[in-house]
C-alpha positions, -999 to 999 in steps of 0.1 A, spaced: 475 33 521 478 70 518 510 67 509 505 43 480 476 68 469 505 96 467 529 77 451 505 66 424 494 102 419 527 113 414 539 86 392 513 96 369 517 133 367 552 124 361 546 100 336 519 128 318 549 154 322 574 133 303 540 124 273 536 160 270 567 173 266 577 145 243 541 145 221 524 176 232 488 182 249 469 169 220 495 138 211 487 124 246 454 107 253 443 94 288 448 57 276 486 67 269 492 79 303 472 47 318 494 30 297 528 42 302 523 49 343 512 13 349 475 21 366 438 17 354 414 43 342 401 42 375 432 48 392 437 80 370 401 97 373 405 89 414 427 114 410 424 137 383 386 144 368 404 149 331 433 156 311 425 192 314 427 187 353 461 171 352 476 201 329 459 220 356 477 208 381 511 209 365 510 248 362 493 251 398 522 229 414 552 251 407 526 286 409 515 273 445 554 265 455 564 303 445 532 316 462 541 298 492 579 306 499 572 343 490 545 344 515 569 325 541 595 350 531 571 379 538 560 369 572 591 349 586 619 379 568 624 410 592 631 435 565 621 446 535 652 439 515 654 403 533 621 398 520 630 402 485 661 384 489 645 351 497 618 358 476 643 359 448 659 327 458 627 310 464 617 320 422 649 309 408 648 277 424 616 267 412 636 267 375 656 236 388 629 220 411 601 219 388 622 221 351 601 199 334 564 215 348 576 245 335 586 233 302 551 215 295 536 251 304 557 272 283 548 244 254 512 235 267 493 261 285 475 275 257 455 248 259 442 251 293 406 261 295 398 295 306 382 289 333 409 269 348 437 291 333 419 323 354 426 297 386 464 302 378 458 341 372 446 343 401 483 331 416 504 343 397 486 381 403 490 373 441 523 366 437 533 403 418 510 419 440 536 407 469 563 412 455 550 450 446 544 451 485 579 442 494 590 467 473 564 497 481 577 489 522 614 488 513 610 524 498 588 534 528 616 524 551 643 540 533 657 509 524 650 511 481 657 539 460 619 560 457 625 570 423 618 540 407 583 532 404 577 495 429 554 484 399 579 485 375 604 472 396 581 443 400 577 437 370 611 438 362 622 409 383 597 389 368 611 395 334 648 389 345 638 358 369 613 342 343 638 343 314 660 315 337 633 287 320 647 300 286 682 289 297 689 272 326 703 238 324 708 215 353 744 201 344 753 236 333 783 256 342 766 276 373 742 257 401 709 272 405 720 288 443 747 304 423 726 319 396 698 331 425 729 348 439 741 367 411 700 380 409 700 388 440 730 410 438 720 421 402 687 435 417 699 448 450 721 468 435 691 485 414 671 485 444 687 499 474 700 530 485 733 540 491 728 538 529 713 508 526 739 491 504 764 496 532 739 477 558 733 449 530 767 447 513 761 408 519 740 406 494 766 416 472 794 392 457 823 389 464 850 406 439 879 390 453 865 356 455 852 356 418 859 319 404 866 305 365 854 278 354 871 250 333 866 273 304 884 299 320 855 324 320 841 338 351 817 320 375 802 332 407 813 331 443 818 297 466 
């Protein structure tokens, strides 16, 4: 039985994901998402009190997954810079598991009501506030350079992650594990010291194994 419940949850936030990105928060009325997902009213407010709750819940699904890994990544990880590693796998990733959820945000989330939008801010602050952690530890250890402020740094892979939702595409010319791994290496490089770049030279690609695609231009490693 619980598994029928899920199921019928899920077809109907995937059903609202496809209404919204096709007609837009306001195009989209509760009857249309009944409609075009196959249940009752009933079955719809058993599991979401509104169609403010259901946006809700599109932007909390990929927040919480980000939240989650970094947190794994922060207590399973030994070492700062293997922190921020999988931390940066973890946020690229969500680009390609949750495309469309992020798409009806970008599009939709103005229209989320405050008081549930400060629900999200509440996340996604967590979630900077880790990563400022990692960062803050990696220069305490000696393993990131100390001259460049850990907030801005934070920041910064935010800006350079995020953009991915501008541009990614799923049958595109580089996976999603290969774009993650030219981040990593992107910010490593930025980050760590020369010592440290020595001990984490894995992080790094590899120049002799740089691949062209069918275009002829270059790829990323195997």
């Amino acid at each position: 039985m619980e598994v029928v419940v899920s199921q019928l949850k899920e077809r109907i936030l995937a059903t609202s994901l496809m209404l919204f990105e096709k007609h837009g928060f306001h195009g989209v009325t509760v009857n249309d998402i009944v409609e075009a997902s196959g249940t009752s009213k009933g079955g719809f407010y058993h599991h979401y009190r509104s169609k403010d709750d259901l946006l809700f819940s599109i932007h909390d699904t990929f927040i919480s997954y980000v939240l989650a890994k970094a947190k794994e990544a922060n207590r399973t990880c030994q070492t700062p810079a293997a922190k921020l590693a999988q931390i940066i796998h973890s946020f690229a990733r969500v680009f390609d598991l949750y495309q469309p959820h992020i798409s009806v945000f970008y599009q939709e989330s103005k229209y989320l009501k405050p008081e549930l939008d400060q629900l999200i801010k509440v996340k996604r602050d967590e979630y900077r506030l880790l990563i400022n952690e990692v960062i803050a530890s990696g220069q305490a250890s000696g393993e990131f350079r100390r001259e460049i402020p850990f907030d801005i740094s934070g920041m910064a892979i935010l800006g350079i992650v995020n953009w991915t939702s501008k541009w990614y595409q799923r049958n595109g010319e580089r996976s999603i594990e290969e774009i993650a791994d030219i981040f990593t290496d992107f910010i490593m490089h930025a980050l760590l010291t020369e010592e440290a770049k020595e001990t984490y030279s894995f992080y790094f690609l590899d120049k002799s194994k740089a691949l062209t695609n069918t275009k002829g231009r270059p790829t990323s490693r195997s």
